[in-house]
C-alpha positions, 0 to 999 in steps of 0.5 A: 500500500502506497502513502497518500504524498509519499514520494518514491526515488527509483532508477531506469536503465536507459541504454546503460544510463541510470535516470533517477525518478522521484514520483508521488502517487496521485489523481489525474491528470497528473504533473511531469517536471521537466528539468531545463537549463540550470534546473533539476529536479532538486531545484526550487521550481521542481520541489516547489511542484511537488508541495504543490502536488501533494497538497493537491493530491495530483500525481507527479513525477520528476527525472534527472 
């Protein structure tokens, strides 16, 4: 069973390249942070979107 907010890290292999991705389990529609110049997905805006998204309930996820 999931906690509603709680934040999971898990990694994929893409091509011998491990990507890091955070998500919290929510409703639709949900919210994908894609990191930009100078941004990751430990930055304010990033973190900034998942307060948001955990007091909304909406599901997010996040990669770097």
């Amino acid at each position: 069973m999931t906690v509603p907010g709680a934040e999971t890290l898990s990694h994929l292999d893409v091509s011998g390249r491990s990507i890091a991705v955070r998500a919290i389990p929510g409703q639709s529609p949900g919210v994908v942070w894609l990191g930009g110049f100078k941004s990751d997905m430990m930055g304010g805006k990033a973190q900034a979107l998942a307060d948001w998204a955990v007091r909304r309930g909406q599901n997010y996820v996040r990669f770097d």
